[in-house]
Legacy VTK file of the C-alpha trace (Angstrom):
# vtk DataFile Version 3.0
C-alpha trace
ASCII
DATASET POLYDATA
POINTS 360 float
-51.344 1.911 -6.657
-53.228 -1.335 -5.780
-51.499 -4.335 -6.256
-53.960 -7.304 -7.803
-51.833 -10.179 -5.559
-49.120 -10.499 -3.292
-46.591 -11.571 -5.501
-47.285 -7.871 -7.214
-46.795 -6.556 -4.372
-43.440 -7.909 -3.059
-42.569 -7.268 -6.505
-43.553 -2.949 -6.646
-42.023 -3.411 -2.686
-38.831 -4.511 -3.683
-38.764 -1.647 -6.672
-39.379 0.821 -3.923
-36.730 -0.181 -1.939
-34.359 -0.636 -4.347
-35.248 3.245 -5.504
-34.673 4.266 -2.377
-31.641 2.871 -2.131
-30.419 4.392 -5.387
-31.380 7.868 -4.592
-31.076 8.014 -0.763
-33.379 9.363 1.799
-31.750 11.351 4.540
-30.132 14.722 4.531
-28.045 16.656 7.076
-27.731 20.423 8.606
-23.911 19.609 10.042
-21.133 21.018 8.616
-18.139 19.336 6.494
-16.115 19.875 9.334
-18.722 18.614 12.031
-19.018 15.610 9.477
-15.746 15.004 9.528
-15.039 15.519 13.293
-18.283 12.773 13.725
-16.786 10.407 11.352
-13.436 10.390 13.325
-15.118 9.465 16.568
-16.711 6.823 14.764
-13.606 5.533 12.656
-10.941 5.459 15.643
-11.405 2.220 17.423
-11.390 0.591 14.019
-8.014 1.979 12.483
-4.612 1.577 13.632
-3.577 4.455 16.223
-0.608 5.718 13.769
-3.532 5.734 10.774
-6.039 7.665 12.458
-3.476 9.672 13.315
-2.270 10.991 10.065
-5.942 11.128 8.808
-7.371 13.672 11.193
-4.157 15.269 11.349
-4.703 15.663 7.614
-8.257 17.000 8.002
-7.318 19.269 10.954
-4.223 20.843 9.003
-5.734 21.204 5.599
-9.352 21.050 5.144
-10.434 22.429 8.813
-8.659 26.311 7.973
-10.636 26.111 4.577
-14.399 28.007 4.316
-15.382 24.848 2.721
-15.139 23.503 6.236
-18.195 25.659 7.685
-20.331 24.952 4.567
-23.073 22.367 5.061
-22.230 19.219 3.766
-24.899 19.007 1.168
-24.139 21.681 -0.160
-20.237 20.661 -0.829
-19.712 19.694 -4.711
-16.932 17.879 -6.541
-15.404 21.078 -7.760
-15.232 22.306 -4.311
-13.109 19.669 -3.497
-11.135 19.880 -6.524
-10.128 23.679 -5.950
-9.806 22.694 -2.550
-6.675 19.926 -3.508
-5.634 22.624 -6.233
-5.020 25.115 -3.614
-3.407 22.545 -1.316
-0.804 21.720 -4.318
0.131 25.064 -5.313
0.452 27.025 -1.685
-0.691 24.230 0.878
2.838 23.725 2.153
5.255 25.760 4.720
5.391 29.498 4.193
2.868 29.336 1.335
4.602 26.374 -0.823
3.867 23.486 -2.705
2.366 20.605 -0.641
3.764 17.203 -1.620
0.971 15.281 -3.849
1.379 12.189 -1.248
0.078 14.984 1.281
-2.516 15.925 -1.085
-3.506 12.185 -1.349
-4.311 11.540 2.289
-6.392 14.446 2.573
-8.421 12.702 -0.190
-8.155 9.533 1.556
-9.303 11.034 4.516
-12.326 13.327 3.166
-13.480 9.889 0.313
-14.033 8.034 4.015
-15.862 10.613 5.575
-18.351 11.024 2.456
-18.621 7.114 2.465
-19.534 7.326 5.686
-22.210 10.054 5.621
-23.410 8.509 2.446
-24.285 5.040 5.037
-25.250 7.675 7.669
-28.290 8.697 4.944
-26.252 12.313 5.762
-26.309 12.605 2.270
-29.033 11.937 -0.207
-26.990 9.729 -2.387
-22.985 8.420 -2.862
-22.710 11.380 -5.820
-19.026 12.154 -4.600
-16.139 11.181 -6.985
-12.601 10.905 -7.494
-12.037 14.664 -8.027
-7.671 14.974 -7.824
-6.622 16.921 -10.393
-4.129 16.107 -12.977
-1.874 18.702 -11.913
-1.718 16.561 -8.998
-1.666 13.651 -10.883
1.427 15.367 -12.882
3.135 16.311 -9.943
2.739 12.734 -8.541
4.463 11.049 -11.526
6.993 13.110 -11.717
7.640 12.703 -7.813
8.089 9.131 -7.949
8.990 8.646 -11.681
6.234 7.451 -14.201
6.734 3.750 -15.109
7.993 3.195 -18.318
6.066 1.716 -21.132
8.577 -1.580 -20.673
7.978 -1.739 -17.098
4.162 -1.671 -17.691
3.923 -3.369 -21.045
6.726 -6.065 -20.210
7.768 -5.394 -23.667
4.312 -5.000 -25.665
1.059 -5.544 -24.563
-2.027 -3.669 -23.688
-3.678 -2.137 -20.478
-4.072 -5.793 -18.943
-0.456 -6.401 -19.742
0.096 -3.315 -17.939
-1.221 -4.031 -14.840
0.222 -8.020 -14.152
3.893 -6.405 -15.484
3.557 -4.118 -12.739
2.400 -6.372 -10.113
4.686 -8.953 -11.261
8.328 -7.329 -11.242
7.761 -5.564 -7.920
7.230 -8.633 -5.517
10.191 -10.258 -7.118
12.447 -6.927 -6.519
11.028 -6.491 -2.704
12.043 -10.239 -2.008
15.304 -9.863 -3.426
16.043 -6.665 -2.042
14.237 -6.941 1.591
14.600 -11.136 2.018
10.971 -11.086 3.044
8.823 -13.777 2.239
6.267 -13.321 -0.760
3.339 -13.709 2.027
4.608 -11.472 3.732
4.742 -8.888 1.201
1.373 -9.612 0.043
-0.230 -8.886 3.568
1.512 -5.272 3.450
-0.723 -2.209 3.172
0.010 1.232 1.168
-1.015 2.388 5.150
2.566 0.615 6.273
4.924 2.002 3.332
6.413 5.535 4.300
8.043 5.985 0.736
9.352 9.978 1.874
11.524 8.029 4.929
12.254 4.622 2.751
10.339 2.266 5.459
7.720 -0.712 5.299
5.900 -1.723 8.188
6.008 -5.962 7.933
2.518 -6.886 9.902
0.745 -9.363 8.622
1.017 -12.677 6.784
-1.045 -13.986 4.020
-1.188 -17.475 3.893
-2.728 -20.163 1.556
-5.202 -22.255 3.287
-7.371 -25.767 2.206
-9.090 -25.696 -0.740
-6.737 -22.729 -2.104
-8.398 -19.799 0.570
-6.622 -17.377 1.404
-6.058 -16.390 5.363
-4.952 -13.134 6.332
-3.182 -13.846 9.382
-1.037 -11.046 11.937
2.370 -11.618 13.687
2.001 -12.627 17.386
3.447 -9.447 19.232
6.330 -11.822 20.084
7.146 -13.064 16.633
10.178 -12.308 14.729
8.343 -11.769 11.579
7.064 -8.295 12.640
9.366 -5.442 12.203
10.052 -2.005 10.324
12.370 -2.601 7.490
14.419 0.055 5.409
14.280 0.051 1.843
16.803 1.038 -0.799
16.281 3.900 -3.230
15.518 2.153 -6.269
12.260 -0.511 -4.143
11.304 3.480 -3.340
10.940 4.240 -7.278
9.595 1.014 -7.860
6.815 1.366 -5.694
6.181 5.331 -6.057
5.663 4.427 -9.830
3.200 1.285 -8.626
1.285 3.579 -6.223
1.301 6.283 -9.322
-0.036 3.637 -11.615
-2.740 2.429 -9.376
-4.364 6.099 -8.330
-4.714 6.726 -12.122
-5.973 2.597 -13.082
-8.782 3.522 -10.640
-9.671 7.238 -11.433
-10.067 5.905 -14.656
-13.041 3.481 -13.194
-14.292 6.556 -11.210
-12.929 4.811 -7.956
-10.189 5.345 -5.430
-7.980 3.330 -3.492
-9.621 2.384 0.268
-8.399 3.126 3.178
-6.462 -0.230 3.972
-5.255 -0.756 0.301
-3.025 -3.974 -0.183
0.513 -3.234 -1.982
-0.351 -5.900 -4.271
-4.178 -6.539 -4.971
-6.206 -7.684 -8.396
-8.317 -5.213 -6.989
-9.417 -1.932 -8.373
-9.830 -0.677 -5.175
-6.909 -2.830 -3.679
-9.100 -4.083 -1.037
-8.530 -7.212 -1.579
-4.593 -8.946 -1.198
-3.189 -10.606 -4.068
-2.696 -14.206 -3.728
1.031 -15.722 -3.059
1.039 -17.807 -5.746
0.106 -15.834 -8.197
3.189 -13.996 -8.009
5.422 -17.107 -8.198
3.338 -17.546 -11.403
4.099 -13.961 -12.403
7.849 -14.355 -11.525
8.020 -17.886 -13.379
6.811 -15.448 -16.549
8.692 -12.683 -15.658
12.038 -15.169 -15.798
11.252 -16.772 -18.757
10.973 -13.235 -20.704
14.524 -12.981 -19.251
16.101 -16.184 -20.500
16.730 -16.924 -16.797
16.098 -20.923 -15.986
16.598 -22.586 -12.365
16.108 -19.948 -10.329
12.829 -20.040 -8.017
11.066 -16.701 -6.229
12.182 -18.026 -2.724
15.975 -18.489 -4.296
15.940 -14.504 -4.028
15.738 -14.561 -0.454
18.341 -16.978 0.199
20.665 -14.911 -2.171
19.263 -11.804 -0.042
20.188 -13.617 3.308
24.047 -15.432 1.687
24.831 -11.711 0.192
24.557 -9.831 3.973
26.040 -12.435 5.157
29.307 -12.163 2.836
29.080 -8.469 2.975
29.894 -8.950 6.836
26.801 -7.676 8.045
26.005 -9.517 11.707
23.703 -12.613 12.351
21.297 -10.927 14.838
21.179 -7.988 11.882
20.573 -10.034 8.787
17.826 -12.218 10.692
15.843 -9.104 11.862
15.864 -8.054 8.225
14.536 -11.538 7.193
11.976 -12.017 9.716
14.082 -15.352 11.297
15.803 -16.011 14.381
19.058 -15.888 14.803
18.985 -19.667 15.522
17.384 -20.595 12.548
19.735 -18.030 10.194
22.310 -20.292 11.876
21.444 -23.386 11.379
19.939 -22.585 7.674
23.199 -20.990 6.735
25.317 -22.439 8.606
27.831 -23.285 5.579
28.484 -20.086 4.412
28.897 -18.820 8.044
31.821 -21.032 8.438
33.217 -20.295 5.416
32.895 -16.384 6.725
34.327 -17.600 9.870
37.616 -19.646 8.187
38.104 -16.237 6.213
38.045 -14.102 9.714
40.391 -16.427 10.513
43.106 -16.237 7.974
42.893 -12.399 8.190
42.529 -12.324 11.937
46.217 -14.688 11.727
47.740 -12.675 9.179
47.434 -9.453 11.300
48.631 -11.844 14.178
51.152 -13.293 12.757
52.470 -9.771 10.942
52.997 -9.064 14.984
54.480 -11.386 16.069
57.078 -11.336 12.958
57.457 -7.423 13.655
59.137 -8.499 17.497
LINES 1 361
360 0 1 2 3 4 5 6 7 8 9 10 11 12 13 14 15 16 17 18 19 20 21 22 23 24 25 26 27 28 29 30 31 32 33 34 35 36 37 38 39 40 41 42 43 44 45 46 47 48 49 50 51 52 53 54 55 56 57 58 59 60 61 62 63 64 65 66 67 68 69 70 71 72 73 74 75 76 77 78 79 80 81 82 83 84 85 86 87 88 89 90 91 92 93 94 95 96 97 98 99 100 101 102 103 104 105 106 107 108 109 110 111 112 113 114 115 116 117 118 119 120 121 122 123 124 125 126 127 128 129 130 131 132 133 134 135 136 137 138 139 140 141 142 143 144 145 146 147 148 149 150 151 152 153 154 155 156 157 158 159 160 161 162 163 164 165 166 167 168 169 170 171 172 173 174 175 176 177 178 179 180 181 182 183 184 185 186 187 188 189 190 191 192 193 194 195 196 197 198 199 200 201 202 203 204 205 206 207 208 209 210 211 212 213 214 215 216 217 218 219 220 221 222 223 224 225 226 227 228 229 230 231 232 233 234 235 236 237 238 239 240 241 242 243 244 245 246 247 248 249 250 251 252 253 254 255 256 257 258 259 260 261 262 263 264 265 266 267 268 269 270 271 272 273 274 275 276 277 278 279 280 281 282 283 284 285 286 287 288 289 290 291 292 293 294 295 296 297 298 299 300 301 302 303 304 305 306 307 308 309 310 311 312 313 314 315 316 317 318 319 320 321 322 323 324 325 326 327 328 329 330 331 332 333 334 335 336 337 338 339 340 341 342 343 344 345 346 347 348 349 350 351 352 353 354 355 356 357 358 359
């Protein structure tokens, strides 16, 4: 084809490359495994030791003892991978067991990367793999963490959209009530840093509202107080098994997955993206009206988080660990109620005293 001028011709140039683009241009002789063993080199500097860790851990316990491991990449299809994840649910576990469907879900997490990757690597002729769990996984993983119900999602009627800001909106609210933590902080945490099987979240990162309403992601200083492994109760477990739950199926249902560094909170499909802090003030402010609940602000949960341990007896240098502060500042912010704890150790400590002393 001859192109009359060169305006036609940028114009059948930029077809062409968009084409190419859509159907892709290089294939590869390597292996899945080989694929995935390259991708790992490639991926390690850029992911967290303890993450690269448990994703070629995953590969090298689950998908490496498969066949589908020595079959050439191009060759691998979507149901391969789906009998592949099937097998891993029904006997993929010790002595021939069940494997959890968390378990299940990293080895997705893990094998969705390495596809991405050979899809940018022109390994592959074009991105053609998909979301391919099955819903017996998808079963097992609602009934593992407990399926959200219709109130929780719907915040009492609604539609899908409803479904999604209920969601995102009571959990925030629950975390800073039951962990103290600041709403930033909980916004900056990653699906990587929750452990829901040991009840742990990692606290990292800070997201913080900048001029003109940007957001800045921004991470502790090694040194800070703010950074620290927290224990979370049984029902913050649920609450965010059901989330996690609910967000795998929001984006199968796009045809997409969760990536790799997937906020907690995100108006993402993907959750690549954090959700901004005020928006869940916003979402609170809603959340207490529906309640009948007036005067009480989101940060008013952390203060009745930090006044409750307190009472309860728990130690200063304790309660500020759990609340990201020093035990300086816990001091002087609560320094009320700490005397009021103190003149009650008192009056016991001089009642045991003084039942002494009347005993001689």
């Amino acid at each position: 084809m001859r192109a009359k001028n060169r305006t036609e011709a940028q114009r059948a140039l930029g077809e062409l490359a968009s084409d190419l683009r859509r159907k892709g241009t290089g294939t590869t002789d390597r292996t899945l495994r080989e694929t995935c063993e390259a991708w790992a080199e490639h991926a390690k500097p850029s992911l967290s030791p303890n993450t690269a860790r448990e994703l070629t851990g995953s590969l090298e316990r689950y998908v490496y003892p498969s066949p589908l491991a020595a079959r050439p990449l191009a060759k691998v299809k979507a149901v391969d991978l789906d009998t592949l994840y099937r097998g891993l649910q029904e006997h993929g576990g010790k002595v021939g067991g069940p494997l959890k469907p968390a378990t299940v879900r990293k080895v997705h997490t893990a094998l969705s990367l390495v596809f991405a990757q050979a899809v940018r690597w022109e390994w592959l002729a074009q991105p053609r793999r998909r979301r391919v769990i099955s819903e017996g996984v998808r079963r097992r993983a609602r009934a593992a963490v407990g399926s959200p119900s219709p109130q929780a999602h719907r915040g009492g009627g609604g539609g899908g959209r409803g479904r999604g800001r209920s969601a995102v909106g009571g959990v925030p609210a629950l975390m800073v009530a039951t962990t103290g933590r600041r709403r930033g902080e909980l916004c900056g945490l990653r699906w990587t840093e929750v452990d829901l099987e040991r009840g742990t979240a990692a606290i990292f990162r800070v997201v913080k509202i900048a001029a003109g309403n940007k957001l800045v992601i921004a991470a502790f200083p090694k040194s800070a107080r703010g950074e620290a492994t927290i224990a979370l109760d049984e029902g913050t477990v649920r609450a965010l098994g059901s989330l996690r739950a609910w967000q795998d199926e929001r984006a199968a249902s796009f045809d997409a997955a969760l990536v790799l560094e997937a906020y907690v909170f995100s108006p993402e499909i993907d959750g690549g993206r954090p959700l901004h802090p005020q928006v869940v003030t916003h979402r609170f402010g809603r959340l207490r009206r529906r309640l009948g609940t007036t005067g009480v602000r989101l940060h008013d949960l952390r203060h009745f988080t930090a006044t409750q341990l307190l009472g309860a007896g728990y130690s200063v240098t304790a309660v500020a660990g759990r609340l990201g502060n020093s035990p300086a500042v816990l001091l002087g912010r609560y320094a009320h109620w700490v005397r009021v704890q103190d003149e009650d150790q008192a009056t016991h400590m001089g009642k045991l005293v003084g039942m002494g002393v009347e005993a001689e």
